[in-house]
Backbone as a ProteinNet text record, in pm:
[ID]
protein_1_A
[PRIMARY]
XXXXXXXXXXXXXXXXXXXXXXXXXXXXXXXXXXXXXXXXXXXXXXXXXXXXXXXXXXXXXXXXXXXXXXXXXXXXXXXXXXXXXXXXXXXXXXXXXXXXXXXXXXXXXXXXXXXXXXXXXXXXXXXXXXXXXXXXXXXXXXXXXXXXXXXXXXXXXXXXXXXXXXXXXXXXXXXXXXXXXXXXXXXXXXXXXXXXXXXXXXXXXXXXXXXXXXXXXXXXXXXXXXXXXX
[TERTIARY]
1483.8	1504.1	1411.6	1283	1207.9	1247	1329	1310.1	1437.5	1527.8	1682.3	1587.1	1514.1	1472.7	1411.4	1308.2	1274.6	1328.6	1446.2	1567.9	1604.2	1684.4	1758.5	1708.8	1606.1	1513.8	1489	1514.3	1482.1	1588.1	1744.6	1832.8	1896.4	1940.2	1993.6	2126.8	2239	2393.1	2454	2601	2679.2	2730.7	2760.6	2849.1	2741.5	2649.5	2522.6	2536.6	2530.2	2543.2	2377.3	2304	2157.5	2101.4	1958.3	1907.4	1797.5	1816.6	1767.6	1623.7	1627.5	1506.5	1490	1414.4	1363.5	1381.2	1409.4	1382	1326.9	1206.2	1132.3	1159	1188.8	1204.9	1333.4	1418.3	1541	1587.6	1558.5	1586.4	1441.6	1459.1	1347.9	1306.4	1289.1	1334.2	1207.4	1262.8	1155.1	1246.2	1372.9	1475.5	1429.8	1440.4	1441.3	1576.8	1624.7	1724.6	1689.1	1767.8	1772.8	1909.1	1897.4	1969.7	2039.5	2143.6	2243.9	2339.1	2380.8	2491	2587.3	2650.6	2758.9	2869.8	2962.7	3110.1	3225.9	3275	3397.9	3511.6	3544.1	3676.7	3629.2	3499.9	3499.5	3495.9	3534.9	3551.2	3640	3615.3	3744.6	3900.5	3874.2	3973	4076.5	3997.7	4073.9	4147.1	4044.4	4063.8	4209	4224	4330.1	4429.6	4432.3	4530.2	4597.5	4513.3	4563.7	4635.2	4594.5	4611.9	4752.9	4784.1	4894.5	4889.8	4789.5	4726.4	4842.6	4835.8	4897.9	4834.1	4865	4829.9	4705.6	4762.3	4629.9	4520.9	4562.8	4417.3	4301.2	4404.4	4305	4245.4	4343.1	4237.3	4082	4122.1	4026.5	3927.6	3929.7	3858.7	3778.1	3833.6	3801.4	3654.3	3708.8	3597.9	3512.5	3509.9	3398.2	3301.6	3391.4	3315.6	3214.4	3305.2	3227.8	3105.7	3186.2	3061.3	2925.1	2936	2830.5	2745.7	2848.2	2789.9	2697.5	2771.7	2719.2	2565.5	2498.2	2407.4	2341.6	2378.1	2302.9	2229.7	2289	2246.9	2165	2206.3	2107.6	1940.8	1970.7	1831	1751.3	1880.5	1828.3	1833.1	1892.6	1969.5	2060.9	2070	2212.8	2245.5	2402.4	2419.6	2412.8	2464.8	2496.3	2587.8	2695.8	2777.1	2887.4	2914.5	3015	3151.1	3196.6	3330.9	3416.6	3511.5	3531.4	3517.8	3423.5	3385.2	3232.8	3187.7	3041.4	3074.2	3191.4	3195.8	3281.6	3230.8	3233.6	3323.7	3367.2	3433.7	3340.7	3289.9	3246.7	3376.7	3318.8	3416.7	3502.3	3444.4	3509.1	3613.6	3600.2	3687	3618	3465.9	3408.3	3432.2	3372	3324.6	3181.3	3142.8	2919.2	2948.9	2895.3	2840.4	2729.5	2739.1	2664.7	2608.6	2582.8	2487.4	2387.7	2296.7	2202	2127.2	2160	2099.7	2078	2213.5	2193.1	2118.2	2068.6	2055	1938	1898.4	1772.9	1787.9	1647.5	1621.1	1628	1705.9	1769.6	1655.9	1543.2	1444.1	1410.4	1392.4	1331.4	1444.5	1540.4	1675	1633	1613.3	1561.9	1501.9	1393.6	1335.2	1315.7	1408	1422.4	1594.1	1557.1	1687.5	1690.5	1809.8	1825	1922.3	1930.4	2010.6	2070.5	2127.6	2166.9	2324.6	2389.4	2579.7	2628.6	2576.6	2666.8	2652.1	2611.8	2586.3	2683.3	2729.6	2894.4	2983.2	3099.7	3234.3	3297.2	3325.8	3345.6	3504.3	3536.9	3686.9	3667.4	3485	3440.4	3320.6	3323.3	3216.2	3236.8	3144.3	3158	3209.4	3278.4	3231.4	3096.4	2979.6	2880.4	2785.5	2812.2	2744.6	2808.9	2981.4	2967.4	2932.2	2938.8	2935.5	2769.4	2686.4	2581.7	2532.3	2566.3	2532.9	2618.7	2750.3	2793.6	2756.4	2673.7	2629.6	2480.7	2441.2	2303.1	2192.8	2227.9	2160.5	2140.4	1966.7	1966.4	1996.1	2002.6	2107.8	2114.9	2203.4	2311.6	2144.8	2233.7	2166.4	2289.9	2222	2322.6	2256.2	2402.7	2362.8	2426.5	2431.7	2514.9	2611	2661.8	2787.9	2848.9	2824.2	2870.3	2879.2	2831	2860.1	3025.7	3030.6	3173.5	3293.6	3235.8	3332.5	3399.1	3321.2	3319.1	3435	3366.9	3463.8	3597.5	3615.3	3782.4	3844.3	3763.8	3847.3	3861.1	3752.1	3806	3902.9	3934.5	4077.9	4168.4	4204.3	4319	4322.3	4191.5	4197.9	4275	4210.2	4248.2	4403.5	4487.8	4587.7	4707.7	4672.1	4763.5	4732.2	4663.7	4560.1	4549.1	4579.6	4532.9	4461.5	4344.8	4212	4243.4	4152.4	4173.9	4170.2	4304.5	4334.8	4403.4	4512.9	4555.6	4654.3	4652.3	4735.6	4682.3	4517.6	4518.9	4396.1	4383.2	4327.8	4149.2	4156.7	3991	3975.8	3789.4	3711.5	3723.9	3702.9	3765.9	3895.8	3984.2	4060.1	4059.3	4009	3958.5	3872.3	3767.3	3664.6	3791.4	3833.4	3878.2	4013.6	4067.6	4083	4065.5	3940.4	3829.3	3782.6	3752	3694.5	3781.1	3956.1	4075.1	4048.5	3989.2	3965.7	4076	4107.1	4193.8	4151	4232.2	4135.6	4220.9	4229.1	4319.9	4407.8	4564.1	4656.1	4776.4	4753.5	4893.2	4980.9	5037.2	5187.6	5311.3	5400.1	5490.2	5541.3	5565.4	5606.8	5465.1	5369.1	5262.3	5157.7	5220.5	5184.5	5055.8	4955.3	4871.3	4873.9	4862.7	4886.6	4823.4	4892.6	4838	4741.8	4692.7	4498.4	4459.7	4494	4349.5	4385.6	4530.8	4475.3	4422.1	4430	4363.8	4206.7	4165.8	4061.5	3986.9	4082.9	4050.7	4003.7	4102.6	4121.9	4013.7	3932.5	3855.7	3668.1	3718.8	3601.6	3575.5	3668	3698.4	3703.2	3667.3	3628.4	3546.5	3531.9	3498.7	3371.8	3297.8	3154.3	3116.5	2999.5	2960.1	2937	2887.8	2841.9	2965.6	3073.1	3209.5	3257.9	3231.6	3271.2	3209.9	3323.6	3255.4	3131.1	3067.8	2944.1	3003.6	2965.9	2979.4	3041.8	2888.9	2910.3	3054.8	3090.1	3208.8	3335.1	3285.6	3425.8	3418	3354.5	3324.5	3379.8	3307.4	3363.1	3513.2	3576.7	3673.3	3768.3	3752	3818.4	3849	3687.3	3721.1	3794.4	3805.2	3918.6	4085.8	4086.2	4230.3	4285.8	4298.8	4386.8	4296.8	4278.1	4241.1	4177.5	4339.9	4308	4213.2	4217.1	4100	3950.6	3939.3	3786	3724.1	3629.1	3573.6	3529.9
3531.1	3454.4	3332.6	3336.8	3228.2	3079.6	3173	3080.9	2971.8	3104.8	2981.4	2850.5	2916.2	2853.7	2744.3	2758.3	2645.5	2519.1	2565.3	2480.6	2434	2502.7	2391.8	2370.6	2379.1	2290.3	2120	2124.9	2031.2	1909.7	1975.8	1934.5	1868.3	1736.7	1630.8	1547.2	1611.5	1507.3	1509.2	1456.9	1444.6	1592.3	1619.2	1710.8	1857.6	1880.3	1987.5	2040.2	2185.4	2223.1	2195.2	2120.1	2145.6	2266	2269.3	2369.4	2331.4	2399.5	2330	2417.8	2490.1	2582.7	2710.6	2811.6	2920	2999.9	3096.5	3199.8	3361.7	3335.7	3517.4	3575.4	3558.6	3631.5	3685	3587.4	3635	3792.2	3849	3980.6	4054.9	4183.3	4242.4	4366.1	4278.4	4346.2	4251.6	4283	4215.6	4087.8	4080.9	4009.1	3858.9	3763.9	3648	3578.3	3463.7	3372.2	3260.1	3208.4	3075	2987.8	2881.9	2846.5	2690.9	2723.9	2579.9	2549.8	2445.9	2384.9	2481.6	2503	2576.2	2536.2	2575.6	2506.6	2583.4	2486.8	2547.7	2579.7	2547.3	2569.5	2644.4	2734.2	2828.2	2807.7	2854.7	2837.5	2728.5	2671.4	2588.7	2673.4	2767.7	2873.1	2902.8	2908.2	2965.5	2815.4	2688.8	2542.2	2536	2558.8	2471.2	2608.1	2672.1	2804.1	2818.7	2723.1	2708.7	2587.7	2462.9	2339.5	2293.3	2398.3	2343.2	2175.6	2164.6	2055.3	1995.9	1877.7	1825	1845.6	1831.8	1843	1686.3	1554.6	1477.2	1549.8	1563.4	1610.3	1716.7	1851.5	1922.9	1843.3	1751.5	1650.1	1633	1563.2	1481.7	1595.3	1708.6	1806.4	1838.9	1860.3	1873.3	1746.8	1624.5	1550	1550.1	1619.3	1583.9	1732.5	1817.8	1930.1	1883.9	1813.2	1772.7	1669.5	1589.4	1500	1552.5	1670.9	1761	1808.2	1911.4	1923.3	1850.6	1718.3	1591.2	1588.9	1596.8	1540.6	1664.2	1788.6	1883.7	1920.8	1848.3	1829.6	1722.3	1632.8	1495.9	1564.5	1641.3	1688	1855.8	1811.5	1939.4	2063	2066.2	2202	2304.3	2390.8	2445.3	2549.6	2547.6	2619.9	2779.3	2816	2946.3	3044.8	2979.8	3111.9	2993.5	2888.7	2816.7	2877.6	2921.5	2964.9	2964.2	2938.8	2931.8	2991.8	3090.1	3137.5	3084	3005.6	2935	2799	2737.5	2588	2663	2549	2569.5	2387.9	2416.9	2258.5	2217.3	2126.9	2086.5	2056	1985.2	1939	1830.2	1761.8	1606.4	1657.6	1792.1	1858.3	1794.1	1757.8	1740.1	1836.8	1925.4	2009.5	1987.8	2130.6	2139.5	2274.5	2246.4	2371.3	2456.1	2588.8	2661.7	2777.5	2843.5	2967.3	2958	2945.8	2862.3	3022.7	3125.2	3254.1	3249.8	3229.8	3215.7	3081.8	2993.2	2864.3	2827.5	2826.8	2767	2578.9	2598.2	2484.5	2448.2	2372.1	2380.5	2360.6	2311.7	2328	2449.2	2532.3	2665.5	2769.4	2707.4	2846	2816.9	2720.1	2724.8	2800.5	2882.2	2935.8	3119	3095.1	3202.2	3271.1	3414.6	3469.5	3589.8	3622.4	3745.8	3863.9	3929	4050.5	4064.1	4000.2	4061.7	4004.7	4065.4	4050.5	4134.2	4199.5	4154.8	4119.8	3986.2	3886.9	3797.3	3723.2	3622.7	3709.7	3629.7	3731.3	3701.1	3802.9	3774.8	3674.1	3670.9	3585.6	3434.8	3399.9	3260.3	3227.1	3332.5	3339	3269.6	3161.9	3142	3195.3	3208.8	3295.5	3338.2	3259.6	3264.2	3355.2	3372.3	3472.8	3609.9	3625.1	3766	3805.9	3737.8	3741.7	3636.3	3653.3	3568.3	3598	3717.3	3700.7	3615.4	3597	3517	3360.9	3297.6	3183.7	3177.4	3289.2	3272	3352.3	3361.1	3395.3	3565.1	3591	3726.1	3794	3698.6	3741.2	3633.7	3681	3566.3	3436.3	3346.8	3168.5	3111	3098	2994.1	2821.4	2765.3	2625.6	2551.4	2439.3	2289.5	2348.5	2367.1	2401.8	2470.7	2599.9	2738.2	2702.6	2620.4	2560.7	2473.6	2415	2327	2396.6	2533.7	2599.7	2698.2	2760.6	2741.7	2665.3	2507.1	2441.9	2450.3	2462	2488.6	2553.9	2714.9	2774.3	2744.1	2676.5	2633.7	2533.2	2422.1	2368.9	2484.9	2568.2	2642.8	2765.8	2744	2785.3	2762.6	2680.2	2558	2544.5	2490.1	2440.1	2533.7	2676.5	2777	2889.2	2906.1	2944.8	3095.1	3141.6	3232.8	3237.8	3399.2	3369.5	3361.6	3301.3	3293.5	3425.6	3448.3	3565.5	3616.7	3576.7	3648.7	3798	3783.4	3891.8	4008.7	3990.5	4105.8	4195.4	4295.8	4329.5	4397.2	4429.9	4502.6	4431.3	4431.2	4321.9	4370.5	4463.3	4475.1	4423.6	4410.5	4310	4172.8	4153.1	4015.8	3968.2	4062.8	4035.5	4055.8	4122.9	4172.2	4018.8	3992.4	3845.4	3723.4	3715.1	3586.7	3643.5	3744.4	3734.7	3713.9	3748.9	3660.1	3509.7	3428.6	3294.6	3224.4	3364.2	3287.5	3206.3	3126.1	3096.9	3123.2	3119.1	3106.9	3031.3	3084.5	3027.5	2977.7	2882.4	2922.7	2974.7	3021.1	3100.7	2980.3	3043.2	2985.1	2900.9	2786.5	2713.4	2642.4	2700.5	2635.7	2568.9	2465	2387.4	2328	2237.7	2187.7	2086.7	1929.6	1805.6	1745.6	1677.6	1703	1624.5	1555.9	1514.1	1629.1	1668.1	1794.1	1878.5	1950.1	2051.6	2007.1	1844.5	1813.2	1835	1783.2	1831.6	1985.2	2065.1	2223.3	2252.8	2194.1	2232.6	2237.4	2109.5	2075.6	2148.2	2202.7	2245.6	2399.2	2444.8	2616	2590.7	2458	2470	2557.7	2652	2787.2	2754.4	2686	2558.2	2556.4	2558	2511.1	2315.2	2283	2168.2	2089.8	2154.8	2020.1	2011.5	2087.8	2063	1925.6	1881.4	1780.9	1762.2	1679.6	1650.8	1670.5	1712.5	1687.9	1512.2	1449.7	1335.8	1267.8	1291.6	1267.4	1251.2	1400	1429.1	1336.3	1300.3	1193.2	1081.5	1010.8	884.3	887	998.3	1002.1	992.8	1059	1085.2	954.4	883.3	734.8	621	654.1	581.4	581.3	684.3	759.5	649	726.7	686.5	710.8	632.7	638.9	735.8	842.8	935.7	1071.7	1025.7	1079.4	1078.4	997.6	956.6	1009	1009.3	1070.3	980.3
3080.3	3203.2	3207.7	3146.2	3147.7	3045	2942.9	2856.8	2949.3	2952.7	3044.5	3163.9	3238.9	3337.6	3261.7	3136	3122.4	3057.4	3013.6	2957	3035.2	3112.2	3220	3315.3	3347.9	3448.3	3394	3225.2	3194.3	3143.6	3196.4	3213.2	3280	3286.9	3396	3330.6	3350.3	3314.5	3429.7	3414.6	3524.6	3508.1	3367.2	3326.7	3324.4	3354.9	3335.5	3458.6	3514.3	3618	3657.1	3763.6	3756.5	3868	3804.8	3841.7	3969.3	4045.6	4165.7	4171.7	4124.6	4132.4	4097.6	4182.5	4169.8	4297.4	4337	4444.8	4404.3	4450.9	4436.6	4533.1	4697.4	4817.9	4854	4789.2	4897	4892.6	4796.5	4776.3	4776.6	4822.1	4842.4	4741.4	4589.3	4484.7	4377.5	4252	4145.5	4094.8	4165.9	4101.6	4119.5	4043.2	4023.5	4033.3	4119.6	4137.8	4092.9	3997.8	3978.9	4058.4	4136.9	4250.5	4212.4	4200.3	4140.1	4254.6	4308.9	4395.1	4379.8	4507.6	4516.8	4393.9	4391.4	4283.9	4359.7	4440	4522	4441.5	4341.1	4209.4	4106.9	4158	4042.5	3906	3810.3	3668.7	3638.4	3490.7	3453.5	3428.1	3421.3	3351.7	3543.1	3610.6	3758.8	3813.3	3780	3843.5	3757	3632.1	3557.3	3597.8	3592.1	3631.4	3824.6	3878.1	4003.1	4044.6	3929	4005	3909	3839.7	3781.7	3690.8	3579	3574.6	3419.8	3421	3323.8	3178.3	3063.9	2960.9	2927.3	2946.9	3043.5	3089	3216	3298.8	3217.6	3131.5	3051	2945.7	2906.2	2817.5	2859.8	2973	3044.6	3063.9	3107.6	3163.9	3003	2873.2	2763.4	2733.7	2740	2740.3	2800.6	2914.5	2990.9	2961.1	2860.7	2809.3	2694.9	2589.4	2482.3	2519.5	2598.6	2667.4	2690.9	2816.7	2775.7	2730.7	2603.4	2486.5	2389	2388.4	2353.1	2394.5	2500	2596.8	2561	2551.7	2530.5	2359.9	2320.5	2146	2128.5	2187.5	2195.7	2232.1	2332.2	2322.5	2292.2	2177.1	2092	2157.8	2213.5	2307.8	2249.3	2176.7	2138.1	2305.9	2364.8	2463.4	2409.3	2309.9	2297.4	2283.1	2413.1	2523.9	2546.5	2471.6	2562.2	2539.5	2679.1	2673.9	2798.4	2850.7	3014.3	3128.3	3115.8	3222.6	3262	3162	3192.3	3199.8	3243.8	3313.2	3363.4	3486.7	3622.3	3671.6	3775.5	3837.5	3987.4	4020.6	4079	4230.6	4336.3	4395.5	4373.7	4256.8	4250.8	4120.1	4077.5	3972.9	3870.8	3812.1	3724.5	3657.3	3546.3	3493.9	3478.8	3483.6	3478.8	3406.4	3277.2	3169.2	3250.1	3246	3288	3226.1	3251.7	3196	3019.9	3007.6	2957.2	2908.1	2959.4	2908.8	2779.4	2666.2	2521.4	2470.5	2534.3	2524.9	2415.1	2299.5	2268.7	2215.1	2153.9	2150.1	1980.8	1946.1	1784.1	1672.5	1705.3	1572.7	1583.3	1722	1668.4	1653.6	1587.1	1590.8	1417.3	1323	1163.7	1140.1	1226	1148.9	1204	1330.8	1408.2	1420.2	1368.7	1324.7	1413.7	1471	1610.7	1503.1	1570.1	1543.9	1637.9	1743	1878.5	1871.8	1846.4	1841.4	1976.1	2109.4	2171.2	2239.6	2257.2	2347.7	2340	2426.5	2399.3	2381.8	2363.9	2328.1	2231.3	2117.4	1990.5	1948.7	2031.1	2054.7	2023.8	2091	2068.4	1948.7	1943.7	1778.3	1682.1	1621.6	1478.5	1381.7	1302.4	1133.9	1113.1	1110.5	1067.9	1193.2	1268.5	1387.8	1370.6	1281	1306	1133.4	1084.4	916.9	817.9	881.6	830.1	678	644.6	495.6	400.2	429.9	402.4	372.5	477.5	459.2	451.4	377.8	318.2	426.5	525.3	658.8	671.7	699.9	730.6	883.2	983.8	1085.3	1190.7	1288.4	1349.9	1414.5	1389	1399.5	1518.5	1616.8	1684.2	1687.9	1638.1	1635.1	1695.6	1638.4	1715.2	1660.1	1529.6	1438.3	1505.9	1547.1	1648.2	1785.6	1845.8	1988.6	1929.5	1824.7	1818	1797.1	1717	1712.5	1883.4	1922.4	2063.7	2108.2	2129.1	2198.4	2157.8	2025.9	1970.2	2058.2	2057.2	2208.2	2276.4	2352.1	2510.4	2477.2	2413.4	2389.8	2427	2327	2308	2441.5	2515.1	2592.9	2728.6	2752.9	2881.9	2863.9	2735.7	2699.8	2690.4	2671	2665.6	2776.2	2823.3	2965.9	2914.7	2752.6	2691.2	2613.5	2616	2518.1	2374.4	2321.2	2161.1	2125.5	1979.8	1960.7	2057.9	2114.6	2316.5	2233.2	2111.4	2046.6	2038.2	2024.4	1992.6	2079.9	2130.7	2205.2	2167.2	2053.3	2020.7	1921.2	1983.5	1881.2	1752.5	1652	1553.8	1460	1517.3	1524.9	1477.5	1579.7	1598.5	1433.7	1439.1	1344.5	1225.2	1220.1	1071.3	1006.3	1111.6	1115.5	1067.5	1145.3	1116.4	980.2	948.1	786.8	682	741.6	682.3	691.7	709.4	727.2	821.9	933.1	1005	1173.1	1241.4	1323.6	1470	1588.8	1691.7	1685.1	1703.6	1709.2	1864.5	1887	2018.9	1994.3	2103.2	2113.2	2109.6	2054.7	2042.3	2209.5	2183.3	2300.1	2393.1	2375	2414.8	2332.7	2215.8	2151.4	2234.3	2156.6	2232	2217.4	2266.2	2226.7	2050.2	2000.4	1857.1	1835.1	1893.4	1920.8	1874.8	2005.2	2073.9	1937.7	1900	1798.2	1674.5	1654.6	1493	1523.8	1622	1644.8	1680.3	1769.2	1775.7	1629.9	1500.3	1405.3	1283.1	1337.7	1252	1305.9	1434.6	1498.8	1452.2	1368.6	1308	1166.8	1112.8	980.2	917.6	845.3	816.1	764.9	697.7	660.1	763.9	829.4	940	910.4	814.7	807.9	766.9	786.9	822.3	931	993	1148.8	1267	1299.2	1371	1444.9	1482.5	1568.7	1738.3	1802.3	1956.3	1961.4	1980.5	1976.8	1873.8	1758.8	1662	1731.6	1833.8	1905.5	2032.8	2099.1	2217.7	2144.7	2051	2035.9	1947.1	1923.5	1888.1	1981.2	2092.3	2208.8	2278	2273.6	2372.4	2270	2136.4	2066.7	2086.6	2165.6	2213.4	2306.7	2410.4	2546.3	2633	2713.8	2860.9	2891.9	2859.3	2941.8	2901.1	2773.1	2692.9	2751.7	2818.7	2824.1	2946.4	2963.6	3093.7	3191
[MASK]
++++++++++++++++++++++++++++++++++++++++++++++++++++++++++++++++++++++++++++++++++++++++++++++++++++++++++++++++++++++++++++++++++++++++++++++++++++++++++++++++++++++++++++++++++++++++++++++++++++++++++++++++++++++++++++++++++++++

């Protein structure tokens, strides 16, 4: 809890949910509150599932994820946990990345290695978080690389308003899958605009070090359309 607090205390975007503080009293307990602006639209996952949103608008809602992301790497931030139940919509229907629990700080993830797999949900996992011997690693590393892969889902998330993998139901599954080198697919008929999936696509590159940059994907985006941009 300290470490989250001292991360995103030290956090300021448009797109960053901020942290307004601390509360020790309100409960009459040992519990600690950390206290962020209300978010009247809830999750991105409930906002795009209610508002009936165009394939546009999830664009737009997408950039202003990577954007984010973007801002959160710039200062050496890896999030951790990005998946749609940790952005959140503001009232102006921004998006603000939230929950910062998995969150470290990317020079000290080089030399610092966890054992802890079930944390996140394996649906948004890297390759390399459920399989690290594979890439040289004695156990799971979260990085910038594994935050992009991440975002792949939330594309295919947002865009088909089903979780990656919506086929199959136990993490086993799932895992046994991904060590097929396979990655989330849409369902038939809910194609995703073919931007967004060349890019989903390139964010599940099975290498961590070919996968796009946050930033790559920002200025790729504002090369687009308009409506690309945030």
């Amino acid at each position: 809890l300290c470490r989250e607090v001292l991360i995103w205390r030290g956090l300021w975007h448009r797109y960053i949910l901020p942290c307004l503080g601390v509360e020790t009293k309100l409960f009459k307990s040992a519990y600690i509150c950390m206290v962020s602006p209300y978010m009247d639209h809830s999750t991105v996952v409930q906002f795009c599932s209610k508002n009936n949103l165009t394939t546009d608008e999830i664009d737009l809602i997408l950039n202003q994820v990577v954007s984010g992301l973007a801002y959160l790497h710039g200062e050496n931030v890896v999030h951790g946990d990005l998946r749609g139940a940790n952005i959140l919509i503001d009232d102006q229907g921004h998006c603000q990345l939230a929950d910062f629990g998995l969150a470290v700080f990317a020079e000290a993830t080089k030399g610092a290695y966890t054992t802890r797999s079930e944390a996140g949900s394996t649906r948004w996992m890297a390759p390399e978080l459920l399989f690290p011997e594979r890439f040289g690693m004695v156990g799971t590393r979260r990085t910038f690389a594994t935050d992009i892969y991440a975002y792949g889902c939330v594309c295919i998330k947002l865009h088909t308003g089903l979780l990656p993998f919506y086929d199959l139901t136990v993490d086993p599954a799932i895992v046994y899958r991904i060590l097929a080198g396979e990655h989330p697919q849409p369902p038939p008929g809910k194609e995703l605009p073919p931007m967004t999936w060349k890019i989903a696509e390139r964010c599940w590159c099975i290498t961590p070090d070919t996968r796009p940059s946050a930033k790559d994907i920002v200025e790729e985006c504002h090369g687009c359309t308009p409506n690309r941009m945030a």
